[in-house]
C-alpha positions in Angstrom: -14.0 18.2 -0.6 -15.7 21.2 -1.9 -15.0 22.3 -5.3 -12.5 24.7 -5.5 -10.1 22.6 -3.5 -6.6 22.1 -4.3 -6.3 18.5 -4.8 -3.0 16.7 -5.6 -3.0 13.2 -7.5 0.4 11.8 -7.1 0.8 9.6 -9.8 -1.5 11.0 -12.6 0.1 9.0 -15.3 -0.7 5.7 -14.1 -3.8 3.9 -15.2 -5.1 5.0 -11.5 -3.8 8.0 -10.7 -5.0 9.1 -14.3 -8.6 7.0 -13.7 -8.7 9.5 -10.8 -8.0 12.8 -12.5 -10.8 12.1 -14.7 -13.4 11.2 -12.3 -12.7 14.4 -10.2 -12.7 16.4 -13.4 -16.7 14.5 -14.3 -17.3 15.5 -10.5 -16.6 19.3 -11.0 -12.7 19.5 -9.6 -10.7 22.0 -11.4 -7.7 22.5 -9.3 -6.1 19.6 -9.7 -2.3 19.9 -9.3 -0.3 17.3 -10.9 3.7 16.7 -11.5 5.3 14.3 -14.3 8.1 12.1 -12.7 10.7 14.7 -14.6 9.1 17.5 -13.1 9.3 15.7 -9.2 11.2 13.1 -8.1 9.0 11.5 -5.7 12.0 9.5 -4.2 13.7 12.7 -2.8 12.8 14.7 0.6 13.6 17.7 -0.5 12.1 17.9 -4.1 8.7 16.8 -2.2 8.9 19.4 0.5 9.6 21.8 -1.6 6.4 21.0 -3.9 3.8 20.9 -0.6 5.4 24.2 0.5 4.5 25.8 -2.3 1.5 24.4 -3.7 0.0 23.6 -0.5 -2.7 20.9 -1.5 -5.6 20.3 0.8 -6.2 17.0 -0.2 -4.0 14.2 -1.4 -4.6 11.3 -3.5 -1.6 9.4 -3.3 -1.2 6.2 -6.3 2.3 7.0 -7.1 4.6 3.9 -6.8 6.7 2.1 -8.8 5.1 -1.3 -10.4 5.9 -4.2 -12.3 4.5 -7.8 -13.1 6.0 -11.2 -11.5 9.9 -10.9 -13.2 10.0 -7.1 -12.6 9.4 -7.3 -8.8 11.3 -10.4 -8.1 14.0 -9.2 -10.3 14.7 -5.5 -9.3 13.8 -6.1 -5.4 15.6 -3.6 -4.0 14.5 -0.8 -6.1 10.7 -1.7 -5.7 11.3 -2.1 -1.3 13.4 1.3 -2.0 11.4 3.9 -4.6 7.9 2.8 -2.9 9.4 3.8 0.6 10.9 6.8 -0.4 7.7 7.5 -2.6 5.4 7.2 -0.1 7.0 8.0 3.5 8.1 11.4 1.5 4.3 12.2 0.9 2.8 11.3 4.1 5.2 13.5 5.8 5.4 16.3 3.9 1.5 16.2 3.8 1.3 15.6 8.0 4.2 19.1 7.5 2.1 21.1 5.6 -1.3 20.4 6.9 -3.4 18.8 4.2 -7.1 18.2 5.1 -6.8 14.4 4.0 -4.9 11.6 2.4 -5.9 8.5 0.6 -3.3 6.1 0.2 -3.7 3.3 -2.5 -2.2 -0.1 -1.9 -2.6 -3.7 -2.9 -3.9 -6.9 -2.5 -0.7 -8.5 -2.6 -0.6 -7.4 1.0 -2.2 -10.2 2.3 -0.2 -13.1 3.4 0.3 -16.1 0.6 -2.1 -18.7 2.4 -4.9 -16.4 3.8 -8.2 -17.9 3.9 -10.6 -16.3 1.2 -12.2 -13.9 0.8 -9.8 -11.8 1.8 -10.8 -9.8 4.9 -8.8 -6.4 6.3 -8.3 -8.1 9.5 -6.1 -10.7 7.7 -3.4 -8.1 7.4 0.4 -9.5 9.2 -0.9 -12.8 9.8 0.9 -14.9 8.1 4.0 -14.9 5.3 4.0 -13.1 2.4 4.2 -14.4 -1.4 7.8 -14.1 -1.8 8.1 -13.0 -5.8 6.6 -10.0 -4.6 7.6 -9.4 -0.9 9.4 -6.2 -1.4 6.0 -4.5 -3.3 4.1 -5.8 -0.8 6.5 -5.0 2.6 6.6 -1.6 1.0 2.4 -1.2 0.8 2.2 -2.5 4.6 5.0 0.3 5.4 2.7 2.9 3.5 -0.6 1.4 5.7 1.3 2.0 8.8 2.2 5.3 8.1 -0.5 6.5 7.3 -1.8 4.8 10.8 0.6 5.8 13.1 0.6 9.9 11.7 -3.1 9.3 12.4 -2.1 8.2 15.9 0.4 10.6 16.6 -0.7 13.5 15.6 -4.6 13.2 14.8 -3.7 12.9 10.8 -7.0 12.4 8.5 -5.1 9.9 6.8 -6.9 6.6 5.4 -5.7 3.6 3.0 -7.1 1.7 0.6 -6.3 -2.0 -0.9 -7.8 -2.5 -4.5 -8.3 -5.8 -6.5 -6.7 -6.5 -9.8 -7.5 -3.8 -12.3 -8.0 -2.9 -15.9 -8.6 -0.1 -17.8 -7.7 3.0 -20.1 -3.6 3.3 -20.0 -3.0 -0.1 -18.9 0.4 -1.8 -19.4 0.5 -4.3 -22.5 3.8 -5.4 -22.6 3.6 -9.0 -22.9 6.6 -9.4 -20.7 5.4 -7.2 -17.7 1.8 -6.8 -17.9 -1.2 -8.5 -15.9 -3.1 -11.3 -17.1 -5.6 -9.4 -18.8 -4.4 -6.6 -20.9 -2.1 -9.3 -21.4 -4.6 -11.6 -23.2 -6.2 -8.4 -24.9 -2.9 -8.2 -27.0 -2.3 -11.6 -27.7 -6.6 -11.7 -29.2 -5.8 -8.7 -30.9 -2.8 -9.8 -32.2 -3.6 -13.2 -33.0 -6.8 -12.3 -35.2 -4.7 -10.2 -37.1 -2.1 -12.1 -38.1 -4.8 -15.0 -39.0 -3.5 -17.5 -36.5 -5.8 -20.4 -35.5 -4.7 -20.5 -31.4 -4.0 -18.7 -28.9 -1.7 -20.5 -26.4 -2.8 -19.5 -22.5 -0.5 -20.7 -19.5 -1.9 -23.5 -16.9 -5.5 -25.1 -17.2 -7.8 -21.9 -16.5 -9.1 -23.0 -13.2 -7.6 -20.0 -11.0 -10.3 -17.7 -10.0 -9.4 -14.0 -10.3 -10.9 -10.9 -9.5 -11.2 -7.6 -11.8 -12.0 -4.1 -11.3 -12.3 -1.6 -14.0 -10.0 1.2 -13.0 -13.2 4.0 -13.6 -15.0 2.2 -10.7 -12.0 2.4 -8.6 -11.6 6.1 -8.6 -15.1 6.4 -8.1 -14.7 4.4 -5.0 -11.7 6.6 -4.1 -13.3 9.9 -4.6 -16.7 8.4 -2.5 -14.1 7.0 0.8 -12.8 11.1 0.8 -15.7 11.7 0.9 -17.4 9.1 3.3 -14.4 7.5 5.1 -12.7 8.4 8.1 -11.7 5.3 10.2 -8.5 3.6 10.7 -8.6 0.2 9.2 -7.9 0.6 5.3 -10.8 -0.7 3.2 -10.6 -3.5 0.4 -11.5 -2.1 -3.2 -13.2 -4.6 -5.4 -16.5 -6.3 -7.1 -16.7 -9.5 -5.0 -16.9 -11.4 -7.4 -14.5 -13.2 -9.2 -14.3 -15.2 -12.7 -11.6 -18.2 -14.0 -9.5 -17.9 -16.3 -10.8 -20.1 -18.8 -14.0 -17.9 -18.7 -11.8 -14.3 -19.1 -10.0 -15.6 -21.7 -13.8 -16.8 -23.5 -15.0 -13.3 -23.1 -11.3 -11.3 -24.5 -12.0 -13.9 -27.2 -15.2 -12.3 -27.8 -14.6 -9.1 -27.4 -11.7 -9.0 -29.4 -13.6 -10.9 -32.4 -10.8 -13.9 -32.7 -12.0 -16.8 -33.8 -9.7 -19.7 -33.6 -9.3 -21.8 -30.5 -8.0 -21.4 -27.3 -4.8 -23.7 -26.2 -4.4 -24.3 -22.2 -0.5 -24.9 -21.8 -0.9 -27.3 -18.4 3.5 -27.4 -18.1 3.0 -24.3 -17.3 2.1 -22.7 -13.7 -1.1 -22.0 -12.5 -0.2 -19.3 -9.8 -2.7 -19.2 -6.8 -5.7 -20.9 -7.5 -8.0 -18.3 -6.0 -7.6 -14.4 -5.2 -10.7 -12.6 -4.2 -11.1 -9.7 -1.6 -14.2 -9.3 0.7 -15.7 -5.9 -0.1 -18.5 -6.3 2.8 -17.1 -3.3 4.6 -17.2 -1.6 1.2 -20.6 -2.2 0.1 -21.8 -1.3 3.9 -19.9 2.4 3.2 -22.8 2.0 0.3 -20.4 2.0 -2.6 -20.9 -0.7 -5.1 -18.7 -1.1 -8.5 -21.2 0.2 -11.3 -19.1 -1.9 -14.8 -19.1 -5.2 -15.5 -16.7 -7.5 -17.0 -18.2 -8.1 -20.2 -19.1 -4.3 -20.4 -15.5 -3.1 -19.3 -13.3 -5.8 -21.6 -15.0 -4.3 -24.6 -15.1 -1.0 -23.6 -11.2 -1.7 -22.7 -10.6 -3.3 -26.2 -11.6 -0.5 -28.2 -9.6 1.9 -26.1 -6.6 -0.6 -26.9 -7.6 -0.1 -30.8 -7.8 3.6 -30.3 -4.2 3.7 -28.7 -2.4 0.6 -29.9 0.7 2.3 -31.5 1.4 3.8 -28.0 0.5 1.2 -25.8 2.9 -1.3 -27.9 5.5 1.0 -28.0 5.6 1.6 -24.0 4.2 5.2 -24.0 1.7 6.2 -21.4 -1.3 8.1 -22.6 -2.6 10.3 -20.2 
C-alpha cells in the first residue's frame, strides 16, 4: 500500500476495526475512508454499491460484523447468520465490482469445529461439527472465507482472510451480560475494589486454557499480511500461547489493585477446556505479537478508568 492510498476500514467503531484506523494512522495512512452504521447500512446492496462507486477504495480492510457473547448469538440466530452474510457478501462484491487492489477479511476462531485437535491448525477448517451456541456466527465467517476464495478463483481477486484469537483492548465491550471473559473480569475487579467487597465470585474451577491477543497487535498483524500476504489459505492471528483462567483472573486482580479473594463457582460451567490457535504459519510470514499479557491487562485497565462512564453505559469510543 503506498501512502496516499484510499483505504476503507469497514467497521471502524469496533475495538478492531478502530485498533486498525490507528495503526495505519502511526504507519503514515491519511486517506482513510470510514462510514458509521447510520451513515451505511452494510446489510443493503445498494447502499454498499453506491459507497465503492463513489469512493472507490483501493484497499479494503473489512471487520465489520455483527457480534455478541454466548446468549446474544444463541439467542438472536437468525440475525447474526443474516447481518454477517449480507455484511460481508455485500463488500466482497462490490469490492471484486469496483476493482479494489486488495481485501482482508477478518474472521474467527470460532470457525473451527467443536472437537478439533489443538493447536488449532488452518487445515482443520470443515472437518468436523461446529459448536452449536454459536453456529450461525461461525457458518456466517466460513461463508465470508469462501468468498473471498472463490472471487479469488474466479476472477483472480487479491482477496485474503484472516482468523484471530480472542482479543482485548481499547473499546472493548464491558457489559457484564454480553462481554468476553476478560473485560468481563476487568469490571467485576474494578467494581469490586470499589465497593470494598472481600470476593470476587468467577464461574467453573479456572482450569480452561485461553488464549489473548491485544487488539494493537492484531492490526499490526493486519496491516503486515497487506502487506506481505497473498496466498489462499486464511492465516490464524494469535500469540501461541495461552494462559488459564485461574492465572487471568490473578493478574486482572493485580492489575486492577483488588485485594480480597478470588471465589471459583465449580456449579457452574467450564466451557471448552482448551482454545489455542497454531500461529506457525504466522510467525514463518515473520510477524510475531510484540504485548504481553501482563503489559496489555494494565495498559487495558487504565484505558477502562479513562473511559468507564462510557464503556458502562454501552457507548463506543472511537
Amino acid at each position: 500500500m503506498h501512502k496516499t492510498a484510499k483505504i476503507y476500514v469497514a467497521g471502524h467503531r469496533g475495538m478492531v476495526g478502530a485498533a486498525i484506523v490507528r495503526r495505519l494512522q502511526v504507519e503514515g495512512y491519511e486517506n482513510i475512508v470510514v462510514r458509521t452504521s447510520k451513515e451505511l447500512d452494510l446489510r443493503s446492496q445498494a447502499a454498499v454499491a453506491a459507497f465503492f462507486a463513489e469512493e472507490k477504495p483501493e484497499y479494503v480492510f473489512l471487520a465489520a460484523a455483527k457480534v455478541g457473547g454466548i446468549i446474544a448469538n444463541n439467542t438472536y440466530r437468525a440475525e447474526f447468520l443474516y447481518d454477517n452474510l449480507m455484511i460481508e457478501a455485500n463488500i466482497i462484491h462490490e469490492a471484486w465490482v469496483n476493482g479494489v487492489t486488495k481485501l482482508l477479511f477478518l474472521g474467527s476462531s470460532c470457525i473451527y469445529p467443536k472437537l478439533a485437535p489443538q493447536p488449532l491448525k488452518e487445515e482443520s477448517l470443515l472437518t468436523g461439527l461446529l459448536e452449536q451456541t454459536n453456529e450461525p456466527y461461525a457458518i456466517a465467517k466460513i461463508a465470508g472465507i469462501k468468498l473471498c476464495e472463490a472471487y479469488r478463483d474466479q476472477y483472480g481477486a487479491n482477496f485474503i482472510s484472516a482468523m484471530p484469537t480472542n482479543l482485548y483492548g481499547p473499546n472493548d465491550n464491558y457489559d457484564l451480560q454480553k462481554s468476553h471473559v476478560l473485560p468481563a473480569l476487568i469490571r467485576k475487579f474494578h467494581e469490586a475494589k470499589e465497593a470494598g467487597l472481600h470476593e470476587v465470585v468467577i464461574w467453573g474451577d479456572g482450569s480452561p486454557l485461553r488464549e489473548f491477543m491485544h487488539v494493537d497487535d492484531l492490526a499490526a498483524a493486519c496491516t503486515f499480511l497487506m502487506h506481505n500476504y497473498e496466498d489462499k489459505l486464511f492465516v490464524n492471528i494469535g500469540v501461541g500461547e495461552d494462559v488459564s483462567i485461574r492465572e487471568l483472573a490473578m493478574i486482572v486482580k493485580e492489575a486492577t489493585g483488588f485485594e480480597g479473594e478470588l471465589v471459583f463457582d465449580t456449579t457452574k460451567p467450564n466451557g471448552t477446556p482448551r482454545k489455542l490457535m497454531d500461529v506457525s504459519r504466522l510467525h514463518a510470514l515473520g510477524y510475531k505479537h510484540q504485548i504481553g499479557l501482563r503489559e496489555g491487562i494494565a495498559s487495558v485497565y487504565q484505558d477502562f478508568l479513562a473511559n468507564q462512564a462510557k464503556y458502562v453505559s454501552g457507548e463506543r469510543v472511537a
